[in-house]
CHARMM internal coordinates of N, CA and C (Angstrom, degrees):
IC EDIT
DIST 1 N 1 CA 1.4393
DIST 1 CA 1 C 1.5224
ANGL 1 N 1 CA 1 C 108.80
DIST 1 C 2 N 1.5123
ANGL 1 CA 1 C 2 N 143.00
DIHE 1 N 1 CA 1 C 2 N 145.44
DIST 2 N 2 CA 0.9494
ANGL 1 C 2 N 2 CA 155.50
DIHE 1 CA 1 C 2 N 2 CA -68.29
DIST 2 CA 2 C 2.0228
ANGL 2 N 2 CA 2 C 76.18
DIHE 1 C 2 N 2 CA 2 C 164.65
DIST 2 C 3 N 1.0559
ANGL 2 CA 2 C 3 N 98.18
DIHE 2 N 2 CA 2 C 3 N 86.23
DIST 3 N 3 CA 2.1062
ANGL 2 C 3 N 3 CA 119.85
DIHE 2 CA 2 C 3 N 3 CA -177.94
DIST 3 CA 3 C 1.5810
ANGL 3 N 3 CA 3 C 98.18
DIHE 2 C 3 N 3 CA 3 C -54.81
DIST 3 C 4 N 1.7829
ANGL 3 CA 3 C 4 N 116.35
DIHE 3 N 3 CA 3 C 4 N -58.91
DIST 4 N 4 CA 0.7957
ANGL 3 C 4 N 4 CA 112.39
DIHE 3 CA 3 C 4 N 4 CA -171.90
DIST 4 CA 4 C 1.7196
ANGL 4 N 4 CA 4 C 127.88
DIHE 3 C 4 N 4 CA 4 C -93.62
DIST 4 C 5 N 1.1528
ANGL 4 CA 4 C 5 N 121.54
DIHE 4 N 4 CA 4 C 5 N 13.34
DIST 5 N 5 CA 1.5334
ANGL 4 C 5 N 5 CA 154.42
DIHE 4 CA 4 C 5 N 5 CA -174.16
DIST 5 CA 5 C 1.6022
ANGL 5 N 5 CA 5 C 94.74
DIHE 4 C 5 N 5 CA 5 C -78.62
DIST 5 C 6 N 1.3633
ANGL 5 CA 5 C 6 N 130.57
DIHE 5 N 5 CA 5 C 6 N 104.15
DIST 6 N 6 CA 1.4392
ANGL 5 C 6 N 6 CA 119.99
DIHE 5 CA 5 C 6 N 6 CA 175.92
DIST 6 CA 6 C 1.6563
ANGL 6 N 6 CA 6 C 116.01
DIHE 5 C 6 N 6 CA 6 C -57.49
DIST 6 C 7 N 1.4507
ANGL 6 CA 6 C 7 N 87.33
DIHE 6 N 6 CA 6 C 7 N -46.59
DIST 7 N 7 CA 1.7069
ANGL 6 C 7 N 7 CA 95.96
DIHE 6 CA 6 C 7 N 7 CA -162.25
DIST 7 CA 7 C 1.8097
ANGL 7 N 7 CA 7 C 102.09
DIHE 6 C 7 N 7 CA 7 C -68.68
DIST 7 C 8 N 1.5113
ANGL 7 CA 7 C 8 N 119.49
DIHE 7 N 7 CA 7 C 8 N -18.07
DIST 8 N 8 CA 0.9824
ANGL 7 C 8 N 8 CA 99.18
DIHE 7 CA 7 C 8 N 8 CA -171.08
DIST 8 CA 8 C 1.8539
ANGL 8 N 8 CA 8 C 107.24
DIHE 7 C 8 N 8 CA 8 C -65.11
DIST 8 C 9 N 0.9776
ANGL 8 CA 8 C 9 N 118.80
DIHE 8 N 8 CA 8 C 9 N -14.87
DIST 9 N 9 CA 0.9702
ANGL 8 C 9 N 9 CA 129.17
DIHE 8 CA 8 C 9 N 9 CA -179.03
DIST 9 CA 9 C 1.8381
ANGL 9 N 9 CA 9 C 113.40
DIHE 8 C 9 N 9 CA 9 C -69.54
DIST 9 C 10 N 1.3532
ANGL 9 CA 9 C 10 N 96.55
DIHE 9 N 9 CA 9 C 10 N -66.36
DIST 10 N 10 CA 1.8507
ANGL 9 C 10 N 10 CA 94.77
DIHE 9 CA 9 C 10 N 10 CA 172.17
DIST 10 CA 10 C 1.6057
ANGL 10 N 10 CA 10 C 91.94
DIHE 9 C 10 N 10 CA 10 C -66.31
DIST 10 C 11 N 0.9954
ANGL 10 CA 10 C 11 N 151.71
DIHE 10 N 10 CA 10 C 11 N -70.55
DIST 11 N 11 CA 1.2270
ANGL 10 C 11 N 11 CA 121.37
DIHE 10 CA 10 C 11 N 11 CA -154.23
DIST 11 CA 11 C 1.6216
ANGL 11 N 11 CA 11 C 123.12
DIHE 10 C 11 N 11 CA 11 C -43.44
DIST 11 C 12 N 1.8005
ANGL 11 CA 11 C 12 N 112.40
DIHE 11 N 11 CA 11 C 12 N -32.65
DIST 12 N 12 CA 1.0674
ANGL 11 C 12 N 12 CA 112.12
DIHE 11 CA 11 C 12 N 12 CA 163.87
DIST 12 CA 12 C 1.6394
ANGL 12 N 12 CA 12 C 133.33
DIHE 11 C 12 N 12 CA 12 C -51.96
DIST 12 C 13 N 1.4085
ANGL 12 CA 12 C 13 N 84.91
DIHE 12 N 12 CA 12 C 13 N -51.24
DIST 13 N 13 CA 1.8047
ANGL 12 C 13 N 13 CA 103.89
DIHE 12 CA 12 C 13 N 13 CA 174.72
DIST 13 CA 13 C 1.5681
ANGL 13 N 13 CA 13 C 108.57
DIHE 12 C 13 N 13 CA 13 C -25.12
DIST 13 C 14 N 1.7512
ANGL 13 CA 13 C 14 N 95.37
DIHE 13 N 13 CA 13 C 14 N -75.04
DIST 14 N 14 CA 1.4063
ANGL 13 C 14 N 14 CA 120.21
DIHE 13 CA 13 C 14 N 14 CA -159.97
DIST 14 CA 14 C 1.5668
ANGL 14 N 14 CA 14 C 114.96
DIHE 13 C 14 N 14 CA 14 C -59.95
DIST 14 C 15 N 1.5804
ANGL 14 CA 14 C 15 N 98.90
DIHE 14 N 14 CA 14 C 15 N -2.90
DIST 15 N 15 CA 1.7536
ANGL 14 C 15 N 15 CA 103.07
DIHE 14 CA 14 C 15 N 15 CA 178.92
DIST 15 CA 15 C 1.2359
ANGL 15 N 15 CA 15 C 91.04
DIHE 14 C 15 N 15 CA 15 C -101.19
DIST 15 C 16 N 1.2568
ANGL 15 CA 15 C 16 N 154.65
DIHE 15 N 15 CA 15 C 16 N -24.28
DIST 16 N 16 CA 1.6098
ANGL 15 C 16 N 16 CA 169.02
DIHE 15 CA 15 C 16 N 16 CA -178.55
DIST 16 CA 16 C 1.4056
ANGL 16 N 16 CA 16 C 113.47
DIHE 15 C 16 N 16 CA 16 C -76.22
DIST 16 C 17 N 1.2423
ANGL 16 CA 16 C 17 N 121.98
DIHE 16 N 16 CA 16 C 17 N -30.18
DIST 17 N 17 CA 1.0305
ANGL 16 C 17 N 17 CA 146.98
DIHE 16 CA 16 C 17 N 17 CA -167.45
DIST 17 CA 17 C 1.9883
ANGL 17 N 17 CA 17 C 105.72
DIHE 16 C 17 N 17 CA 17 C -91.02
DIST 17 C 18 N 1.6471
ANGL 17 CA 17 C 18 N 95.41
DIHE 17 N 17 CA 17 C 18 N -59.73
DIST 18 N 18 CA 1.5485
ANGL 17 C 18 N 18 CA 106.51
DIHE 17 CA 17 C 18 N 18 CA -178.37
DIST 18 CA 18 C 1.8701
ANGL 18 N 18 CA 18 C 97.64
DIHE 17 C 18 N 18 CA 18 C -60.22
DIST 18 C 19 N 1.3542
ANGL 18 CA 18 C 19 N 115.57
DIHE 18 N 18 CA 18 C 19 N -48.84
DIST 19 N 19 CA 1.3883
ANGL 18 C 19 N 19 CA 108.71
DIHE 18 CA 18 C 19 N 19 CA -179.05
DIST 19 CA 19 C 1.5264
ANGL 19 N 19 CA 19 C 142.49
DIHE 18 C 19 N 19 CA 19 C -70.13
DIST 19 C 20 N 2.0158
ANGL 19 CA 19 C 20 N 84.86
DIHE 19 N 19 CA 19 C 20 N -2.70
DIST 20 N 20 CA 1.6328
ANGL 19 C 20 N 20 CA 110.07
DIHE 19 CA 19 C 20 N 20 CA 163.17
DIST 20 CA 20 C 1.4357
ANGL 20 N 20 CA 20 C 94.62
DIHE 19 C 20 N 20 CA 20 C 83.00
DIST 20 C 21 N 1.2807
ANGL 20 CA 20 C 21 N 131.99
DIHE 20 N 20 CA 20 C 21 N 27.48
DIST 21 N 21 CA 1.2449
ANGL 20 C 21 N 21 CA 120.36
DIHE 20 CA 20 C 21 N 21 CA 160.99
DIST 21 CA 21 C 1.6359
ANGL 21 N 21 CA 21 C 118.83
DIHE 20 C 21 N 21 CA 21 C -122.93
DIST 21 C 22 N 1.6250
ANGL 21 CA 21 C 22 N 91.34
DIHE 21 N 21 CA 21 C 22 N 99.02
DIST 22 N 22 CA 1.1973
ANGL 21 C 22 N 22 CA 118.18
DIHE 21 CA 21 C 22 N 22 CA -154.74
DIST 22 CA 22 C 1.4130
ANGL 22 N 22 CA 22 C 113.48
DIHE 21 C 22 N 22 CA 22 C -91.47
DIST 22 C 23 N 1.4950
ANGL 22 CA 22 C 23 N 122.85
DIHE 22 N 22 CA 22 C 23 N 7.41
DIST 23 N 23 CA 1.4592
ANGL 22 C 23 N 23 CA 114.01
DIHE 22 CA 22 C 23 N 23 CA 170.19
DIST 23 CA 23 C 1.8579
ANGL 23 N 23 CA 23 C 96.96
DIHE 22 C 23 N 23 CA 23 C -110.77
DIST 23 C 24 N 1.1565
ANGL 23 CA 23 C 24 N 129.10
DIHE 23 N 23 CA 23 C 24 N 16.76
DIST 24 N 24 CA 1.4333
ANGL 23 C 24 N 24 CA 131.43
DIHE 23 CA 23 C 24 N 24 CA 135.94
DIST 24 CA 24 C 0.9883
ANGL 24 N 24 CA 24 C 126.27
DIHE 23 C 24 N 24 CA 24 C -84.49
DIST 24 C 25 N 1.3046
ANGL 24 CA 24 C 25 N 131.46
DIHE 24 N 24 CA 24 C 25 N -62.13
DIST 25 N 25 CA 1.2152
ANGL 24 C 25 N 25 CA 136.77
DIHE 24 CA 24 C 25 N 25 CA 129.80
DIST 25 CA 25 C 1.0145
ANGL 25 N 25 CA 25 C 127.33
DIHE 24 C 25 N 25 CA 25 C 37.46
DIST 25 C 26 N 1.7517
ANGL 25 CA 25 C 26 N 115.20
DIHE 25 N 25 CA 25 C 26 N -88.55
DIST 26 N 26 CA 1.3730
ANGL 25 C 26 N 26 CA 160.46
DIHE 25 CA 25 C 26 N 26 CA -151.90
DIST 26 CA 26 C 2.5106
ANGL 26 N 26 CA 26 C 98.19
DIHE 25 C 26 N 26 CA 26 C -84.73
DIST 26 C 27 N 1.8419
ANGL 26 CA 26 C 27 N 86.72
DIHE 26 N 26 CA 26 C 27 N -44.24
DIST 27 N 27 CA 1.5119
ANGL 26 C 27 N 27 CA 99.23
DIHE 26 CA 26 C 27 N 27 CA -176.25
DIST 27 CA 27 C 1.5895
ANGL 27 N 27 CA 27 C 104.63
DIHE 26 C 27 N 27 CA 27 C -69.63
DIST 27 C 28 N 1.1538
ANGL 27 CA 27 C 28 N 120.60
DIHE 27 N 27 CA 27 C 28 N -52.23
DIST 28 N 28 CA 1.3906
ANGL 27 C 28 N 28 CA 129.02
DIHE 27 CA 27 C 28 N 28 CA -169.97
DIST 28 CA 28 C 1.3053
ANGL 28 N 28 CA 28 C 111.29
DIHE 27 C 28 N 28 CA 28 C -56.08
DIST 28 C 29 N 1.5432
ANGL 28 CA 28 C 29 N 104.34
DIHE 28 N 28 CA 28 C 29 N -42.82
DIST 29 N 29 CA 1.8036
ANGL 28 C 29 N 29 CA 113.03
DIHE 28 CA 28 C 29 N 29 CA 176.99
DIST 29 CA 29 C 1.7580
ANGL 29 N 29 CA 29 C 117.78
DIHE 28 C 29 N 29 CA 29 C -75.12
DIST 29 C 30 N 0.9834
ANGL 29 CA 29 C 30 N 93.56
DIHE 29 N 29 CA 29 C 30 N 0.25
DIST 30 N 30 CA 2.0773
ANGL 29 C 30 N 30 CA 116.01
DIHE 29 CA 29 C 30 N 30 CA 179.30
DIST 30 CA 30 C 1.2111
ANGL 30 N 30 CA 30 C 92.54
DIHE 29 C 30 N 30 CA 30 C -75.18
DIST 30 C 31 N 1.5911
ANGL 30 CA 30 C 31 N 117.15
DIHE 30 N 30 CA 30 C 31 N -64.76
DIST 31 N 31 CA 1.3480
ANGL 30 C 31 N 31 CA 130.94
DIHE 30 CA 30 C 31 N 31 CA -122.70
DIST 31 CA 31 C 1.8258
ANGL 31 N 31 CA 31 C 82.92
DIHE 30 C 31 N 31 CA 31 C -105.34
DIST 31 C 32 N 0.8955
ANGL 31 CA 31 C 32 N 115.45
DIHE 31 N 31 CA 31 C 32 N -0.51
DIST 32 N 32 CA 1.5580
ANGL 31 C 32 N 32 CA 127.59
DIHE 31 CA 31 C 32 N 32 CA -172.29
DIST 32 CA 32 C 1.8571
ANGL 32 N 32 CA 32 C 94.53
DIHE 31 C 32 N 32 CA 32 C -107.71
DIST 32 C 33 N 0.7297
ANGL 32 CA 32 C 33 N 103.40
DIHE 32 N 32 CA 32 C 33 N -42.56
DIST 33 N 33 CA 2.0090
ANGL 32 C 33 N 33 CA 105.30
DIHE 32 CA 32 C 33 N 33 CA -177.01
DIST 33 CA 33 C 1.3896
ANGL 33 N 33 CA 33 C 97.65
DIHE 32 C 33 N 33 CA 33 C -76.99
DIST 33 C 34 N 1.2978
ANGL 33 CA 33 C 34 N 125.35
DIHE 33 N 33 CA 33 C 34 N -32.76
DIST 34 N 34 CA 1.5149
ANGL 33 C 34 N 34 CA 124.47
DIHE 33 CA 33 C 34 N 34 CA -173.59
DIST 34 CA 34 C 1.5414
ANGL 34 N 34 CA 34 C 117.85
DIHE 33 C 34 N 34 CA 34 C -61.07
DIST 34 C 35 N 1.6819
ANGL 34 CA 34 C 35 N 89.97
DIHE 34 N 34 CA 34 C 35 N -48.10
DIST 35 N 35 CA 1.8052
ANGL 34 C 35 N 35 CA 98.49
DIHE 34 CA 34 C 35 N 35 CA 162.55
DIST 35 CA 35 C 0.9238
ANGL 35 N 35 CA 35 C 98.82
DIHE 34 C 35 N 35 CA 35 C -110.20
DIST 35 C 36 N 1.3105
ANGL 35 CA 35 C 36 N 124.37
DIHE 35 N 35 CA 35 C 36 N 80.62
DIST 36 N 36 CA 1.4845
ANGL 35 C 36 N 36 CA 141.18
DIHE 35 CA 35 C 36 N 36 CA 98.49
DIST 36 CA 36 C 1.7093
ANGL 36 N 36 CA 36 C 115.40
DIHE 35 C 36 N 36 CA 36 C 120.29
DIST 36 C 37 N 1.6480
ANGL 36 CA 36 C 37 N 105.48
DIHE 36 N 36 CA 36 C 37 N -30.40
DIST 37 N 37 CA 1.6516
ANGL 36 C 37 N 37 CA 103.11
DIHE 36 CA 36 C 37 N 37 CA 176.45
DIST 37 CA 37 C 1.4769
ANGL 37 N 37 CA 37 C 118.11
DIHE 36 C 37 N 37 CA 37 C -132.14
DIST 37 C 38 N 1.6574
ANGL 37 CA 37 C 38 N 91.65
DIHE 37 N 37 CA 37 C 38 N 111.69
DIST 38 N 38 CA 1.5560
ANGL 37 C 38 N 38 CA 133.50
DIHE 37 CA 37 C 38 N 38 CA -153.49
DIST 38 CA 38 C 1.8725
ANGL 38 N 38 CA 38 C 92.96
DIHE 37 C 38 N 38 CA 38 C -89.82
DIST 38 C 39 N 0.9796
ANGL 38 CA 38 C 39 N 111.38
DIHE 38 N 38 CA 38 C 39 N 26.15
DIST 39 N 39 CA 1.7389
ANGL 38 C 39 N 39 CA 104.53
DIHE 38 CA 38 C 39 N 39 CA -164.82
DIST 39 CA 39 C 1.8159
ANGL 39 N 39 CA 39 C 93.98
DIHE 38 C 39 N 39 CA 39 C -91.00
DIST 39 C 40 N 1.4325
ANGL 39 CA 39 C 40 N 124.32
DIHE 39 N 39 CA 39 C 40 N -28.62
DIST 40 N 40 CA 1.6487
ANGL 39 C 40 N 40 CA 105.43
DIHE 39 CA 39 C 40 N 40 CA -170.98
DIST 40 CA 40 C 1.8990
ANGL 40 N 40 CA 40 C 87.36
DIHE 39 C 40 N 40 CA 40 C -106.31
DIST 40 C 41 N 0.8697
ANGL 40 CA 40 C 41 N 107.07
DIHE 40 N 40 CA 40 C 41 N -8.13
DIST 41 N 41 CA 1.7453
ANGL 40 C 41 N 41 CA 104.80
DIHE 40 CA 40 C 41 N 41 CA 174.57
DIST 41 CA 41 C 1.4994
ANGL 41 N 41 CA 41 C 100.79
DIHE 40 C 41 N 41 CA 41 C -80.35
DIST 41 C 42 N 1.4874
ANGL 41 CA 41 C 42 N 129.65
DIHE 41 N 41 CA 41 C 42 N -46.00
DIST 42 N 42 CA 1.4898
ANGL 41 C 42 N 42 CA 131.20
DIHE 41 CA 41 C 42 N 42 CA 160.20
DIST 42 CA 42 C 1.7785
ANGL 42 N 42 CA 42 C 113.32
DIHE 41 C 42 N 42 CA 42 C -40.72
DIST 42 C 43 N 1.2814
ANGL 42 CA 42 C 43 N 111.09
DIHE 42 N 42 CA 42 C 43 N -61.48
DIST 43 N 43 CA 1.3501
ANGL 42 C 43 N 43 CA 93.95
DIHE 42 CA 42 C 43 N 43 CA -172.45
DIST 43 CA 43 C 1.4866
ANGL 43 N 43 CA 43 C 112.91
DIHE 42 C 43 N 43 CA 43 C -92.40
DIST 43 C 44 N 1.2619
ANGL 43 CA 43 C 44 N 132.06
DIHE 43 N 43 CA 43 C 44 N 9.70
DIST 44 N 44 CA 1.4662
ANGL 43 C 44 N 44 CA 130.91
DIHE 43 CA 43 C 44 N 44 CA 168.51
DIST 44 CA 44 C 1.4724
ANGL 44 N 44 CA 44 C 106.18
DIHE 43 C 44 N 44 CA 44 C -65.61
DIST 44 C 45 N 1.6957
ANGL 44 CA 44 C 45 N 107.42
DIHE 44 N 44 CA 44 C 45 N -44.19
DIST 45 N 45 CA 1.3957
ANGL 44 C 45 N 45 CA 109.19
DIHE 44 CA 44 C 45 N 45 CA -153.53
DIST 45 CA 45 C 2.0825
ANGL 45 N 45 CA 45 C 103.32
DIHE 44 C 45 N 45 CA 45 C -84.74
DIST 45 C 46 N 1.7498
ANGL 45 CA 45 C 46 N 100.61
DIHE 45 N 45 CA 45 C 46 N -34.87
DIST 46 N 46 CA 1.3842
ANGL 45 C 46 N 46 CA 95.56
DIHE 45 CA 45 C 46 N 46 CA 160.35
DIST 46 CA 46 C 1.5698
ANGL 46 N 46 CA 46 C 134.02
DIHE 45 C 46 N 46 CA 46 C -79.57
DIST 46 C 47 N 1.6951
ANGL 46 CA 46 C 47 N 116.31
DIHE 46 N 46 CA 46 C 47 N 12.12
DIST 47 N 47 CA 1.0856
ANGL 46 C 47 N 47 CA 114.00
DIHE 46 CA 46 C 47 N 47 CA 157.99
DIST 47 CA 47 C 1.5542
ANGL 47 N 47 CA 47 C 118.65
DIHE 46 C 47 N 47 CA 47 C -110.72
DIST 47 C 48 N 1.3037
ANGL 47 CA 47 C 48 N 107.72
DIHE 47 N 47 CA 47 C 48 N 26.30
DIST 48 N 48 CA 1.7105
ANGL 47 C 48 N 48 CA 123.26
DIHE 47 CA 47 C 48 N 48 CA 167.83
DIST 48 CA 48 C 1.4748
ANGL 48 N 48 CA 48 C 104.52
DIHE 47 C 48 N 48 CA 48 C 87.33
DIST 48 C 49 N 1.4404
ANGL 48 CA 48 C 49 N 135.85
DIHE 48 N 48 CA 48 C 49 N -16.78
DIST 49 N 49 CA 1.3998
ANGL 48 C 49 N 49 CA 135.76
DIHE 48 CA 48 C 49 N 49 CA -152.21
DIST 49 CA 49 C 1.4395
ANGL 49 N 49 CA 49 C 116.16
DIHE 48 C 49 N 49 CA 49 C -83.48
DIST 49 C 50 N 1.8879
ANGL 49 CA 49 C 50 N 116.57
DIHE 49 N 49 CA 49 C 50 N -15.73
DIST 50 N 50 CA 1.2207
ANGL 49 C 50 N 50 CA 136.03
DIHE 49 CA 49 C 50 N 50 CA 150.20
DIST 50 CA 50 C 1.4683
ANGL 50 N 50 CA 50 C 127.14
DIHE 49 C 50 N 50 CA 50 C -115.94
DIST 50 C 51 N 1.2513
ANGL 50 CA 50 C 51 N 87.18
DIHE 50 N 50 CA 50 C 51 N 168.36
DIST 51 N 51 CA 1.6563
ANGL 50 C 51 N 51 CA 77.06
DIHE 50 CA 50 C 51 N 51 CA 174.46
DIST 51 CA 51 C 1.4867
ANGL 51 N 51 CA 51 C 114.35
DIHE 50 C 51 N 51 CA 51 C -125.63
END
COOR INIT
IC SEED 1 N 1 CA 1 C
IC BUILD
C-alpha cells in the first residue's frame, strides 16, 4: 500500500467496512480525512458506525 495514496486508505476502509469490522474501518477513514478526504469518515460517523 502506497502511505501516501489517500484512497489507498478508503479503499481499505470500505473492504473493513463490507466485513463489518468497523473499528478498522472507522481508523483507515481517520487516517484518510487526515490527508485530506473526510467524505467516508463524514458518513461513517453520521451513520453511527464511528465516532
Amino acid at each position: 500500500m502506497q502511505p501516501d495514496y489517500v484512497h489507498s486508505y478508503i479503499y481499505r476502509g470500505n473492504y473493513y467496512f463490507e466485513q463489518r469490522n468497523y473499528e478498522l474501518a472507522c481508523r483507515d477513514y481517520q487516517i484518510a480525512c487526515t490527508k485530506g478526504d473526510c467524505k467516508a469518515s463524514k458518513f461513517a460517523k453520521e451513520k453511527k458506525f464511528c465516532q
